[in-house]
N, C-alpha and C positions, 0 to 999 in steps of 0.2 A: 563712455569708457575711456576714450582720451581724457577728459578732463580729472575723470578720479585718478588715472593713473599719472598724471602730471602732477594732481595735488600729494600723492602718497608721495612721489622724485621729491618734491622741495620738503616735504614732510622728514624725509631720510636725508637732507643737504642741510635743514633747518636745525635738527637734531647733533647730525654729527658737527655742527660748529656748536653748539651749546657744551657739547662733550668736551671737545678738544678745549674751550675758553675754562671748562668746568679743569680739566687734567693741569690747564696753565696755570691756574688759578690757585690749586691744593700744591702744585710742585715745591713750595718752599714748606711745608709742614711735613714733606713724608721723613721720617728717620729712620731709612730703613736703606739698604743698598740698593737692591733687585739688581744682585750678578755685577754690579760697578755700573747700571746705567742712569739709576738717579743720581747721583752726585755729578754726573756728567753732563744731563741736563738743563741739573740744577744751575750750573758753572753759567749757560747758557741760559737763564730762565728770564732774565730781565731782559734780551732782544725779542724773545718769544713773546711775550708782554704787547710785541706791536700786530699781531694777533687777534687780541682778544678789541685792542682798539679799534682796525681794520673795519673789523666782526661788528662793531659800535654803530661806526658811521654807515655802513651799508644799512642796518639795522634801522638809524632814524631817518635815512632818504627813501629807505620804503615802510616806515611809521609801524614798523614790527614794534609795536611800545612794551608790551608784555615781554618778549625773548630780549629786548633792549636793555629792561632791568635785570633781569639776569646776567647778561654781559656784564654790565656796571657792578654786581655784586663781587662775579667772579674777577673782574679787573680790579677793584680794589682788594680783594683777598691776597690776589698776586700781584699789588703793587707794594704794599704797605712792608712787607718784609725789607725789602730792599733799601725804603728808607731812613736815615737815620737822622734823626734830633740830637738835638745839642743835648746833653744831660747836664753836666756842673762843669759850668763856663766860669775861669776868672778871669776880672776886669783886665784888660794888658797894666793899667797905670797901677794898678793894685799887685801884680805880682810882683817877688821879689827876685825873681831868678828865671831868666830865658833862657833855653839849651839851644842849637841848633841841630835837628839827628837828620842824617841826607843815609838810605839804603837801597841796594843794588844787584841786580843779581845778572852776574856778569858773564851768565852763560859759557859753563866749564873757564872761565880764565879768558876766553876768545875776545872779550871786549875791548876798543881802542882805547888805546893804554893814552895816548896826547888828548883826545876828548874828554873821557875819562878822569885823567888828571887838570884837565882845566874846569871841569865840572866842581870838581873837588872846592877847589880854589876861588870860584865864582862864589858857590853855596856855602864855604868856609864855617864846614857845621864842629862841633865841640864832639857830636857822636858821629861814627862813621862805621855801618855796616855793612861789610858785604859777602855776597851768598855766591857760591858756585868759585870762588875766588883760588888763590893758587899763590905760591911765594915768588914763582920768577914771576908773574900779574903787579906784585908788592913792589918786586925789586923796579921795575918800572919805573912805576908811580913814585918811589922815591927817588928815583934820579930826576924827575921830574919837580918835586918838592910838593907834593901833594901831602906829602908827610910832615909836611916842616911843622905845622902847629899840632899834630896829632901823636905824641910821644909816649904814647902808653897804649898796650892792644891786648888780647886775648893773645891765645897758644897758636903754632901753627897749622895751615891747611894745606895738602891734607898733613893730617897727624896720624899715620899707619893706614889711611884709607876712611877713617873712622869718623870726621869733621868735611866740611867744605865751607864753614863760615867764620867769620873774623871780624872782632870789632874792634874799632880804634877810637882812641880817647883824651884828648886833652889835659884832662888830668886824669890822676892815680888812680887805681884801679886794682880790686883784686878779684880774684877769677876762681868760682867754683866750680871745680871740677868732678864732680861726683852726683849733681844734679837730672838734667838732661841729657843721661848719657846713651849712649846708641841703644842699653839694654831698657831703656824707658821711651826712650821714642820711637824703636821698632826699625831707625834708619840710620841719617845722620846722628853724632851728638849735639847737640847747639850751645853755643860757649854763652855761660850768665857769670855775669861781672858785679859788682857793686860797686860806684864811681865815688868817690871823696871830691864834690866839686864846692868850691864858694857856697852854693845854695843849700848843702845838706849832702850826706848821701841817699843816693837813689840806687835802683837796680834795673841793669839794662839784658835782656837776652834778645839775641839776634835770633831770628827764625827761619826754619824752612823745613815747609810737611812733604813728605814725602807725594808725588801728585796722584789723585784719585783716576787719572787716564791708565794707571798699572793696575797696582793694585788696592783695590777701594776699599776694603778691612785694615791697611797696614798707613792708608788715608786716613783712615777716622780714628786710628787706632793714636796716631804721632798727633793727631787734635785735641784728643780727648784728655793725650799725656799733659799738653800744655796746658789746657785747661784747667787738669785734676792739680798741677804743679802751680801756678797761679793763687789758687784757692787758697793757697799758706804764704802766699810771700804778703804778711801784714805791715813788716814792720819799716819798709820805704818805699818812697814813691817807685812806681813801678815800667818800664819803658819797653815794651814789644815791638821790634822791626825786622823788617825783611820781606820773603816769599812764602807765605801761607796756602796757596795754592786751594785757598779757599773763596768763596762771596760772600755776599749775605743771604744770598738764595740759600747757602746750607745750615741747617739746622745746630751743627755742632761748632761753625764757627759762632754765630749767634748768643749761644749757648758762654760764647767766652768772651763778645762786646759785652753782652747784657750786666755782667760783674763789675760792674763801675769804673768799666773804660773808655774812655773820650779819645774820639775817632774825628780828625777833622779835613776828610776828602769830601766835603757836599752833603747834600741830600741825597743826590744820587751819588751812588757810585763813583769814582773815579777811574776809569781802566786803563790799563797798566802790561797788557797780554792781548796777542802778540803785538810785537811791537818792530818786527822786520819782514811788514807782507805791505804792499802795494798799498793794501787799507789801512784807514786806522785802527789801534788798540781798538780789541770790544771785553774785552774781561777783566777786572778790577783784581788781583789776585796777590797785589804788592800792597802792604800795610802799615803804616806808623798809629802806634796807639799806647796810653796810658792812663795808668789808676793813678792817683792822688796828687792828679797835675793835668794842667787842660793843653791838647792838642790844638794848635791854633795853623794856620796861613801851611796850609796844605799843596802840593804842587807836582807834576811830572817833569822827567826831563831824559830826551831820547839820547843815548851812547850808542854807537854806529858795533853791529859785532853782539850783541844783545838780544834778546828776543821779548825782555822786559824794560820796560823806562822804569828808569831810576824814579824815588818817591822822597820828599823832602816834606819837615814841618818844623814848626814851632812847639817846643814843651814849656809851657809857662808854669811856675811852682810859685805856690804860697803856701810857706811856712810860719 
């Protein structure tokens, strides 16, 4: 009697870790809410991932070989989302035009304005996004000369309550305003620009979704906007920076690399959230990416007063 009922215990311990590696495993496929708590998980789905490995190793030190290959099925199901491939890489010697874009999200304005501004000026990018941002924030950073080479920028923030993001630009720039505007994204507006640089014009929108920790319909709802709004900008290279407040565990940011945008933070992930706790960042939620120009030399960098690191890259265009 002992022994059948010890085998049914590990039979019901055996079980429920096959489940759980099975739930880890489908989490990046569901597109569905369930009340705001998939997307929340999801945010979370690639720590959860050490799990199913955990689940691995016990599995072949007591030679469960059968429930081992299932782990391994479900760990690759819920690894592979997360990672991302190069798609269309151009040569560095081959391009004709390197940008620099550095974006930030400076948590309400509260970001150290002399770090901040010496960030600026180290990274000495051509684009300069930032999210959560404020004009006494501005006034700052220009008496600091963070400004000095960036002389052209979107509208200001906020602008009636209505904006919180601002991009600044090197050269000339003109600014659609009737695009992404709060009645399209459900939240923020997000300022899109089209830049006259040396290389062509291109078109840059700064970003930032509203976060799925509120309210998770008006989350997918500011995704889906950028997404659907992307789908027509054909006619110049195209430039998305900021706080997406998404991974790639979710389905509907996916849904907006997958459109021929070159993302160049790793194979894994690069997190970026939170970024002012004891530990390091574990959530990737800050993003530089572009259509018809390769994302190159990808990077973090922590401003004291933030709760996201800043994200830098390289935009290479061949024209």
């Amino acid at each position: 009697m002992k022994i059948t009922t010890r085998k049914l215990s590990l039979g019901w311990i055996s079980g429920s870790v096959l489940f759980a590696c099975l739930a880890i495993g489908t989490l990046p496929y569901l597109d569905f809410l369930g009340a705001g708590w998939i997307p929340k998980l999801q945010a979370f789905q690639p720590m959860l991932l050490a799990f199913p490995v955990l689940a691995l190793i016990i599995g072949v030190l007591r030679r469960r070989w059968i429930a081992c290959g299932f782990v391994v099925v479900f760990l690759l199901c819920g690894l592979l989302p997360n990672l991302h491939l190069a798609t269309t890489a151009i040569q560095k010697d081959s391009a004709d035009f390197d940008l620099s874009v550095l974006a930030f999200n400076a948590l309400k304005a509260g970001s150290d304005p002399e770090q901040l501004a010496e960030l600026i000026s180290v990274a000495d990018p051509q684009i300069l996004v930032l999210v959560e941002t404020s004009e006494p924030l501005h006034q700052q950073l220009a008496t600091r000369g963070a400004f000095d080479h960036l002389g052209y920028r979107s509208l200001e923030a906020p602008a009636g309550g209505e904006r919180d993001t601002v991009i600044f630009s090197k050269y000339p720039l003109h600014e659609r305003t009737t695009e992404l505007d709060t009645k399209t994204t459900g939240w923020y507006s997000l300022p899109v620009v089209d830049v006259k640089s040396p290389g062509g014009i291109f078109t840059v929108a700064g970003i930032h979704i509203y976060p799925p920790v509120g309210d998770a319909q008006r989350w997918r709802n500011g995704l889906q906007a950028v997404d659907g709004w992307t789908g027509g900008q054909r006619d110049h290279p195209l430039v998305l920076a900021g706080d997406f407040n998404s991974v790639r565990a979710h389905p509907g940011f996916r849904a907006l690399t997958n459109d021929g945008f070159s993302e160049a933070d790793g194979i894994w992930p690069a997190s970026t959230w939170p970024a002012d706790r004891k530990f390091n960042a574990m959530i990737g939620l800050d993003h530089i990416m572009s259509r018809g120009a390769s994302v190159t030399e990808f990077s973090v960098h922590a401003v004291d007063g933030s709760d996201h690191l800043a994200v830098s890259a390289t935009v290479e265009f061949d024209h």
